[in-house]
C-alpha positions as CSV (number, residue, x, y, z in Angstrom):
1,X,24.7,-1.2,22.8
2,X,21.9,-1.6,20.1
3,X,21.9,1.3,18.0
4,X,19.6,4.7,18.6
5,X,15.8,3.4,17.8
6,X,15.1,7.2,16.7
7,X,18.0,6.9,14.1
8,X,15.2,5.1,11.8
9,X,12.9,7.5,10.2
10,X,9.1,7.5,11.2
11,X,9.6,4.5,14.2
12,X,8.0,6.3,18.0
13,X,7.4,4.4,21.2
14,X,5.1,2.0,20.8
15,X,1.5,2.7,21.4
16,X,0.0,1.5,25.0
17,X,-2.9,-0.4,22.8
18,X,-0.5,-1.5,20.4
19,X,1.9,-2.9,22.5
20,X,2.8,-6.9,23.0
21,X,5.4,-8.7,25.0
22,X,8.9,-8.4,23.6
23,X,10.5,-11.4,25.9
24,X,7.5,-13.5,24.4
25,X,8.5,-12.5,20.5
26,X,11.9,-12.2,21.4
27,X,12.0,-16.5,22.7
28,X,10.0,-16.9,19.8
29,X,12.6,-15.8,17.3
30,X,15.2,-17.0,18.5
31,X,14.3,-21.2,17.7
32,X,13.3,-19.4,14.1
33,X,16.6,-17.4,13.9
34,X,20.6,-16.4,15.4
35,X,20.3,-13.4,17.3
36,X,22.8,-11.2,19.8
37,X,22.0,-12.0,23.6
38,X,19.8,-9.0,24.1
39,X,16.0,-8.0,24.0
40,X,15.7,-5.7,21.3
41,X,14.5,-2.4,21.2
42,X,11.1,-1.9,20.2
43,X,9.8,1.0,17.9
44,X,6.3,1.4,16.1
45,X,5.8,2.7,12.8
46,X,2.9,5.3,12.9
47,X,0.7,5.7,9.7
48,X,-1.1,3.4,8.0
49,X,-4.5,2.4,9.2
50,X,-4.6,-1.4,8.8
51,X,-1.8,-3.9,10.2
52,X,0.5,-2.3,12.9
53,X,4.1,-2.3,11.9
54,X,6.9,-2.4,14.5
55,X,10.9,-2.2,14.4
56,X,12.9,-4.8,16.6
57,X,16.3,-3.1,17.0
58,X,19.3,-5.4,17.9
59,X,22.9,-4.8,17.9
60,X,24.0,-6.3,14.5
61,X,20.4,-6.0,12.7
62,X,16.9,-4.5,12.0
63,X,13.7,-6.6,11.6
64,X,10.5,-5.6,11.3
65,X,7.4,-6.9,13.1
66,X,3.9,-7.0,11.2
67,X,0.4,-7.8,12.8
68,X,-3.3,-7.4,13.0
69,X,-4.5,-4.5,15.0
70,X,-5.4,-5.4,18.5
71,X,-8.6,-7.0,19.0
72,X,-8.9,-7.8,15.4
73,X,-11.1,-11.2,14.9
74,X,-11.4,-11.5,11.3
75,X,-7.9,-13.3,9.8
76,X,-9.1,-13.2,6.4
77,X,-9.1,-8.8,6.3
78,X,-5.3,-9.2,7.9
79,X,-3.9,-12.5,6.9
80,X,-0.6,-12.2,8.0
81,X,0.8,-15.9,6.3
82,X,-0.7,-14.6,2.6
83,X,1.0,-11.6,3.5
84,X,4.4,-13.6,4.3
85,X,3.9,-15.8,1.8
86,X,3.4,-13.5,-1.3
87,X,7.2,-11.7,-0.7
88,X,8.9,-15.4,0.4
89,X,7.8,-16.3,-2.9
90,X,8.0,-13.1,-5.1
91,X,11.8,-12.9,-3.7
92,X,13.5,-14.9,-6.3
93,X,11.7,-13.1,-9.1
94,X,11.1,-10.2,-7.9
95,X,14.1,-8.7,-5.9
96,X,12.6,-5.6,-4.0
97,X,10.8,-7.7,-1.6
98,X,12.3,-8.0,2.0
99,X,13.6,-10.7,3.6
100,X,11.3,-12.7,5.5
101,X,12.4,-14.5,8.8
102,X,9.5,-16.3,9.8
103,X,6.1,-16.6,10.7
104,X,3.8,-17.4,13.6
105,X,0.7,-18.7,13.6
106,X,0.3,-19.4,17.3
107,X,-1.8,-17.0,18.6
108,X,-0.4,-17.7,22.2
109,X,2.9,-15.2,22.0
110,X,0.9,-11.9,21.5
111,X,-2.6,-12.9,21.0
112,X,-2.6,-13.0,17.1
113,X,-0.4,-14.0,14.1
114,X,2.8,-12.3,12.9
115,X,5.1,-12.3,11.1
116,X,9.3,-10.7,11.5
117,X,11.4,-9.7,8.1
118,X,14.4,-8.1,7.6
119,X,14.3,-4.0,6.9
120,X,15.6,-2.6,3.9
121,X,17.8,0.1,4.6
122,X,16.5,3.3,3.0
123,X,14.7,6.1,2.6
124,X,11.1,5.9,2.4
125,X,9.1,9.1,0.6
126,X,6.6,10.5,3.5
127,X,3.6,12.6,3.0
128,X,5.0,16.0,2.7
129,X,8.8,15.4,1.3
130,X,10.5,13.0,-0.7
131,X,13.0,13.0,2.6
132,X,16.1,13.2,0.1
133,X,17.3,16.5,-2.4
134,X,16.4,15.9,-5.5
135,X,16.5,18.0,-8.4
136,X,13.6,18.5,-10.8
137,X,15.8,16.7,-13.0
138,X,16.6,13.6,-10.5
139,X,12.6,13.5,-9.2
140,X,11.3,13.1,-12.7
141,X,13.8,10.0,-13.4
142,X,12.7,8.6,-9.5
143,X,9.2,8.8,-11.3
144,X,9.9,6.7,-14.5
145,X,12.1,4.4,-12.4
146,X,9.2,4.1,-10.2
147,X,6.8,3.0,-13.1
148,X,9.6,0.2,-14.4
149,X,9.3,-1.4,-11.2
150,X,5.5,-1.5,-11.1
151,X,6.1,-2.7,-14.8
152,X,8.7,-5.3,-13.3
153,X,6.3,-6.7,-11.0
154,X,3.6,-7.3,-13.7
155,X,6.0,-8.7,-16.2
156,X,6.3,-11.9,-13.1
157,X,5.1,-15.1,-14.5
158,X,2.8,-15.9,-11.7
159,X,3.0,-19.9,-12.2
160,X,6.6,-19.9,-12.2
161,X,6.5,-17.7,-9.0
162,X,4.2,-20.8,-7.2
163,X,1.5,-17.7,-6.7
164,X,-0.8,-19.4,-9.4
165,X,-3.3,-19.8,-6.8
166,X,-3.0,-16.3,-5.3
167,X,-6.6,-14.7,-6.9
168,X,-9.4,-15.6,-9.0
169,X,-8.4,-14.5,-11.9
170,X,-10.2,-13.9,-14.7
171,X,-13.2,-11.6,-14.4
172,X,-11.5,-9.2,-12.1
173,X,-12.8,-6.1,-13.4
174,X,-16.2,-7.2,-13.2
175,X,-15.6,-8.7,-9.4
176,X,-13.9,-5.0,-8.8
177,X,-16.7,-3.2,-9.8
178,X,-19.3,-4.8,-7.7
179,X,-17.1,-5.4,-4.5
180,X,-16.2,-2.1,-4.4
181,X,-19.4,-1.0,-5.1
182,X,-21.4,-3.0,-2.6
183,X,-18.7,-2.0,0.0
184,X,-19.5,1.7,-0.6
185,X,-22.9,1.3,0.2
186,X,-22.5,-0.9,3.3
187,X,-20.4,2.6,4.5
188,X,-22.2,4.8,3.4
189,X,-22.8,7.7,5.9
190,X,-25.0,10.6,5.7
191,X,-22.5,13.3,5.1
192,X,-21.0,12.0,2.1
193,X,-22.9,11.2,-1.8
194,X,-24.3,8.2,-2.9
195,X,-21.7,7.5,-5.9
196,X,-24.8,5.7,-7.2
197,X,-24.2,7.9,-10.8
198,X,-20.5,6.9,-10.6
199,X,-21.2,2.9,-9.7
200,X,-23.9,3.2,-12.9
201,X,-21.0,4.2,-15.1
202,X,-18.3,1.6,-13.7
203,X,-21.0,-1.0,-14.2
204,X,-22.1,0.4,-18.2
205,X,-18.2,0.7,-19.2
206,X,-16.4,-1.8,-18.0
207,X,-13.9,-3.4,-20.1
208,X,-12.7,-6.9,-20.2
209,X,-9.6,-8.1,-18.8
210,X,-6.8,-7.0,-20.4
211,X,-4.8,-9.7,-18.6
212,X,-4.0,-11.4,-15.4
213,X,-0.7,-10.8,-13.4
214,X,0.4,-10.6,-9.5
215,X,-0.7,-6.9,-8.8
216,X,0.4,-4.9,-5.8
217,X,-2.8,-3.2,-5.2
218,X,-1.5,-0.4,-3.0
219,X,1.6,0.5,-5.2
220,X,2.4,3.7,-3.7
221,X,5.7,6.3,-3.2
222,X,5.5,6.1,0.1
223,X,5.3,1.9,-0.5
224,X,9.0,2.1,-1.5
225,X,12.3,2.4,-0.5
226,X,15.6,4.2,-2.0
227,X,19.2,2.9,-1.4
228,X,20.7,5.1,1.1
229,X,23.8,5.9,-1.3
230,X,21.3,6.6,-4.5
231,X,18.1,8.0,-3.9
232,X,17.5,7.4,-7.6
233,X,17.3,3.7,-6.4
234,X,14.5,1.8,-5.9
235,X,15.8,-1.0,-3.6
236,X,12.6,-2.1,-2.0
237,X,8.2,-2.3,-2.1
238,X,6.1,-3.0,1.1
239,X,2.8,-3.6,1.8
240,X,1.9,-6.5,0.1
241,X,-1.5,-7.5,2.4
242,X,-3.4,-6.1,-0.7
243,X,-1.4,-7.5,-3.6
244,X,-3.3,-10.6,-5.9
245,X,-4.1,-11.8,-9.4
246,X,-5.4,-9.1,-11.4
247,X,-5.6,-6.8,-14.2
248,X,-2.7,-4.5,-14.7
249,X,-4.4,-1.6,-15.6
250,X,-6.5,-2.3,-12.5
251,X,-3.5,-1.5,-10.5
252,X,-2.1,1.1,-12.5
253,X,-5.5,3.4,-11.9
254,X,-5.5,2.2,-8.5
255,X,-2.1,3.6,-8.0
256,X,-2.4,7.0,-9.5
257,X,-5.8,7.8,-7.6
258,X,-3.4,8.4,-5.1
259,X,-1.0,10.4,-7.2
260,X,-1.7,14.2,-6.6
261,X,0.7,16.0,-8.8
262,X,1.5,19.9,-8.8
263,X,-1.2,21.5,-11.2
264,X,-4.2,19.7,-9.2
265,X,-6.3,22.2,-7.5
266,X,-5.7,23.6,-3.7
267,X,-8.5,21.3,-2.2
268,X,-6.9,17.8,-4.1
269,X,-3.1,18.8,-2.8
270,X,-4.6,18.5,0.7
271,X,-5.5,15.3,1.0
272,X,-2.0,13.8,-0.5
273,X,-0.8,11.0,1.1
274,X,2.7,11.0,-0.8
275,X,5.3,13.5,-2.5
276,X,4.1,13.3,-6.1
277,X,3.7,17.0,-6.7
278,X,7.5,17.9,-5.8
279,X,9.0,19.8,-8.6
280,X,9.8,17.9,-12.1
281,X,7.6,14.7,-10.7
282,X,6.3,13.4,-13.6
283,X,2.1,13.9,-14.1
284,X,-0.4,11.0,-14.2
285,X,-0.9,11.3,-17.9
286,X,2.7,10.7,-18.7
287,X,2.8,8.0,-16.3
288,X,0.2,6.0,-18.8
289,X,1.6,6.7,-21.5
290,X,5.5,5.6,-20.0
291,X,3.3,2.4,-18.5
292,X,1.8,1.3,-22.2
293,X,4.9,2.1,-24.0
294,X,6.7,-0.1,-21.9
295,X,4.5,-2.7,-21.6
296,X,2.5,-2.5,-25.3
297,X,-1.2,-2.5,-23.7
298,X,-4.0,0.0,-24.9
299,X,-5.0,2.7,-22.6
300,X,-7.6,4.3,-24.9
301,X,-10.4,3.5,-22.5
302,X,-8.7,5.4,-19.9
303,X,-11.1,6.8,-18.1
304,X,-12.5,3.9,-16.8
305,X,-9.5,2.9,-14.7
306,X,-8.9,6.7,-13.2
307,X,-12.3,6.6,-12.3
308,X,-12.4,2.8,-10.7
309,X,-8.9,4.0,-9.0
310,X,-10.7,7.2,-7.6
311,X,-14.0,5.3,-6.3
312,X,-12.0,2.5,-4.7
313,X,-9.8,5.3,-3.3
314,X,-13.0,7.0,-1.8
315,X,-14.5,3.7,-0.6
316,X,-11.3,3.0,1.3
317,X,-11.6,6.5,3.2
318,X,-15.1,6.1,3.5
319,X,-14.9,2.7,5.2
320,X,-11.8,4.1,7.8
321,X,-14.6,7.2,8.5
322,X,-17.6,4.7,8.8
323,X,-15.8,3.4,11.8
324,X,-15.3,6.6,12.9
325,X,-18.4,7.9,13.2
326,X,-19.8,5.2,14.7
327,X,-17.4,5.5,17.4
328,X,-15.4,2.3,16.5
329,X,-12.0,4.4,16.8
330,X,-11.5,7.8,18.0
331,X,-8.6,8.4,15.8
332,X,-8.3,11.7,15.1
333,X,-6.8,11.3,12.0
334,X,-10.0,9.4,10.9
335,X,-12.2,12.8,12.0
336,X,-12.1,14.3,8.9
337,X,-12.0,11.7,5.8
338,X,-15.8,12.6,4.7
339,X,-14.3,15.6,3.0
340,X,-12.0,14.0,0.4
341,X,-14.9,11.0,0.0
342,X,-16.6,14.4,-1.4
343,X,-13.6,15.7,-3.6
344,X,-13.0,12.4,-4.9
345,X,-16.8,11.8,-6.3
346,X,-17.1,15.5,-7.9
347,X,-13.4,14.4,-9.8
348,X,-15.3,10.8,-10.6
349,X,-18.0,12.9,-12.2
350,X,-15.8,15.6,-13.9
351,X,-14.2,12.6,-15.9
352,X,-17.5,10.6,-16.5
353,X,-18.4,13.9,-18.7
354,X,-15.6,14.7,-20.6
């Protein structure tokens, strides 16, 4: 008997709208793959608001299903062989990547591309709780460890990993300012400020690159997993649609936009999307100093890259509530984002002025 699907962490039924036709994926994978004579069991992962994530339980193994949502007719915003791609070839170099299986292009067996991997076993951080007991002592060295891995993954020659070709390189702060920027106002609602002040400053203070490296772009706690016999090990990093060439310190402020740690004000804890602010955590400003030490580059012009990483983070939100309010999801979940779109440009503007 396959295993119990509600043994894995954060997997539910699947969604009526979400769902697909198992026997289809399942004759699929099996001319990619070996599997046990059995349909699998079929789990989805909930959060997220992008690609839908599924778990294919069998009796001897886990893999895991990524996809477009349903309905979804641009490939380039959820390009699921880039996706595949950038772990199958970041896996010799870089060795917290699943395992990919394979990938489909043939919109005939669900109605879009996919691809299947292997899970990594583990614990993954959630919202609210690291979902392990940690110590102050123990969460504080998760945090560093979880610094040398982003430092890991910039440190991978990106020629020698065949991803030469994976961005535009050079001249990605620049692009970054004005795609982000010209995204904003495309979504821009009435509820929420203009950010015009904020996108003024990006444009006057933008530095050059500092270099060019494969990036994760989304490089988040609840983006990795730790081994189920040492939660002090990172053993794996998912979500790669976002990852390209860029500038470190790009990704670095894009990263700890998202990290909410325990001295930030009542109204800031609220919106945290990960377990940054459990006791001993390490804060953001240690994390950039850890970061440069490691990796010798100069964060004196700081402030530029926690504001960029706080802007894109408010874009992002505002584009998930632009399709909200104008009724392109009823999400519930989505209801709400104006408010932090407001939080984050007041902390945009508290920086600028320091």
């Amino acid at each position: 008997m396959p295993p119990n699907p509600s043994a894995v962490e954060g997997a539910r039924p699947v969604r009526d709208e979400d769902a697909f036709d198992v026997l289809a994926v399942d004759t699929w994978l099996r001319q990619q793959t070996k599997l046990p004579d059995e349909l699998p069991e079929v789990r989805q992962f909930s959060g997220g608001a992008s690609n839908l994530t599924y778990l294919l339980q069998y009796s001897d193994q886990d893999l895991i299903l990524r996809r477009p949502p349903a309905g979804t007719k641009a490939k380039s915003a959820h390009d699921m062989g880039r996706e595949y791609r950038i772990q199958q070839q970041l896996a010799p170099v870089f060795p917290y990547v699943p395992r990919m299986v394979a990938y489909c292009n043939d919109d005939a067996v669900i109605g879009s591309e996919f691809y299947v991997m292997e899970r990594i076993a583990g614990t993954i951080p959630r919202r609210s709780e690291l979902g392990v007991e940690l110590t102050a002592e123990q969460a504080r060295q998760l945090g560093y460890r979880l610094i040398d891995t982003l430092v890991n993954l910039h440190q991978v020659d990106p020629v020698a990993a065949g991803l030469a070709d994976l961005g535009k390189g050079e001249g990605f702060v620049e692009r970054q300012v004005g795609g982000w920027s010209g995204r904003y106002r495309k979504a821009k609602t009435w509820n929420v400020p203009s950010f015009e002040k904020v996108m003024a400053w990006l444009e006057a203070n933008k530095p050059k690159d500092v270099r060019i490296c494969v990036i994760h772009n989304d490089f988040r706690l609840d983006n990795v997993v730790l081994a189920p016999d040492d939660p002090l090990k990172i053993v794996g990093v998912l979500d790669w649609e976002l990852a390209t060439l860029g500038d470190p310190l790009m990704d670095l402020g894009s990263a700890l936009a998202y990290w909410v740690q325990a001295d930030d004000d009542w109204a800031f804890r609220r919106f945290r999307l990960q377990p940054s602010d459990v006791p001993g955590m390490i804060g953001r400003d240690e994390i950039v100093r850890y970061y440069c030490e490691k990796t010798g580059l100069d964060a004196s012009n700081w402030a530029f890259y926690e504001v960029f990483g706080l802007f894109r983070l408010a874009v992002i939100a505002q584009q998930i509530y632009y399709r909200y309010h104008h009724k392109q999801t009823r999400n519930p979940r989505f209801k709400n984002l104006w408010l932090p779109v407001n939080l984050l440009e007041r902390r945009c503007r508290k920086i600028m002025s320091r």
